[in-house]
C-alpha positions in Angstrom: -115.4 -111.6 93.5 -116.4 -109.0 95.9 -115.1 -108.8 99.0 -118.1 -107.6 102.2 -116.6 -106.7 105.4 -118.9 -105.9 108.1 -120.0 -102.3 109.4 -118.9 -102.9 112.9 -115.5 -104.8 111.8 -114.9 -101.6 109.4 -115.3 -99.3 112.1 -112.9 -101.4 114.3 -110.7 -101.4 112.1 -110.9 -97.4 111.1 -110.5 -96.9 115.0 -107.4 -99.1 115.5 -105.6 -97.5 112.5 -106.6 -93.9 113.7 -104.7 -95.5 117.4 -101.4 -96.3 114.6 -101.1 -93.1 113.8 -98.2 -90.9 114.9 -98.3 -87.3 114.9 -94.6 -85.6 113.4 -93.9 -82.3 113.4 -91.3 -80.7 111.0 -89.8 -77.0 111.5 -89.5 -75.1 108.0 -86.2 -76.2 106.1 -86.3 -79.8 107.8 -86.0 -82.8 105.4 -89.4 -85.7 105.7 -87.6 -87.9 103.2 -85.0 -87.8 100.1 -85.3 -88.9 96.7 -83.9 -92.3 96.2 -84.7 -93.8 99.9 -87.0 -96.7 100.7 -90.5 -95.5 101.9 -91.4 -96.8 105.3 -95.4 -95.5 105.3 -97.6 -92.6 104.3 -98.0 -89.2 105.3 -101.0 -87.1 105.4 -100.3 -83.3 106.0 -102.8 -81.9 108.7 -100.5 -78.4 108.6 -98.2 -76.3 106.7 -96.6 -76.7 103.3 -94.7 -79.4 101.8 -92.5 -78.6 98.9 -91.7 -82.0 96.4 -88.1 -81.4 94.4 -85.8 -83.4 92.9 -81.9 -82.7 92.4 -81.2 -81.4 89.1 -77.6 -79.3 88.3 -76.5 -79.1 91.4 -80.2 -77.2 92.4 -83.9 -78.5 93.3 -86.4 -78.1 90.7 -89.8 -77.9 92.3 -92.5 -80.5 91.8 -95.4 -79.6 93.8 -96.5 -78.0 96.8 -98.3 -79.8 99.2 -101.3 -78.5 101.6 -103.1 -79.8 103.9 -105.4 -82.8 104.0 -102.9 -84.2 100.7 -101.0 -87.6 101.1 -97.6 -88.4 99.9 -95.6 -91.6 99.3 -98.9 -93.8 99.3 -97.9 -94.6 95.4 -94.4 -95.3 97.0 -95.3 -97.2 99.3 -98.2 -99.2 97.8 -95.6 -100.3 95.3 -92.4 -100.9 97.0 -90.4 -98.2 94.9 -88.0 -95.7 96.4 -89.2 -92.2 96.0 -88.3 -90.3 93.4 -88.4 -86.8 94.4 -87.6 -85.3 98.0 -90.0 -83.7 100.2 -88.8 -81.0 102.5 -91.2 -78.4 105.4 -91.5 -74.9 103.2 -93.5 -73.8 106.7 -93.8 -75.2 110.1 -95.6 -78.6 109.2 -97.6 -81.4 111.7 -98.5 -84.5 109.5 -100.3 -87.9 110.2 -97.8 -90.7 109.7 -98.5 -94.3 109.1 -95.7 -97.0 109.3 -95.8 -99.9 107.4 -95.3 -101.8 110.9 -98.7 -100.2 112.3 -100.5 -101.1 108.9 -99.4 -104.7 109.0 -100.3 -105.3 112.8 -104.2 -103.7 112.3 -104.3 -105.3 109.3 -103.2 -108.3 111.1 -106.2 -108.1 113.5 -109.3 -107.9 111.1 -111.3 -110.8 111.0 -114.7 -112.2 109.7 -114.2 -111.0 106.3 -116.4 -113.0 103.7 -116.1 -113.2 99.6 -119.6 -113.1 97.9 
């Protein structure tokens, strides 16, 4: 079944989420989230550097370094698993955050969605 959604109602909707979006700002060294905890919403890094680790031997083995315009925890958060690395500012970092809470309340306010 495919799912049509309107141009207008899509562009509504694009302009409230961009309105749910807060801006964070990390200083280099500073923690976004740890390994293990629950993820609340996504992130999409507009600046700096994000280094991905995980705990291993009483160190941090490094995952991945993230640059800009990359997400993180959308896999997390899409399926309601903890994360299972840390992420942590290697530079100073701005990101685009989006909370579960401001996804549920625009996603709360679409209508006229039709199945064809």
């Amino acid at each position: 079944m495919k799912t049509t959604i309107p141009l207008e109602k899509v562009k509504k909707y694009l302009a409230d989420l961009v309105q749910a979006e807060e801006r964070v700002n990390y200083k280099p060294g500073q923690t976004l989230f740890y390994e293990g905890h629950k993820p609340y919403g996504i992130y999409i890094l507009r600046k700096g550097r994000i280094r991905l680790f995980k705990k291993k031997n009483g160190g941090e083995e490094l995952l991945k370094i993230i640059e800009p315009a990359q997400t993180l925890g959308e896999d997390e958060f899409l399926e309601s698993k903890p994360f299972a690395y840390s992420a942590k500012a290697e530079t100073d970092v701005s990101v685009s955050f989006f909370s579960r809470a401001s996804m549920h309340a625009e996603k709360g306010k679409r209508h006229d969605v039709k199945d064809e």
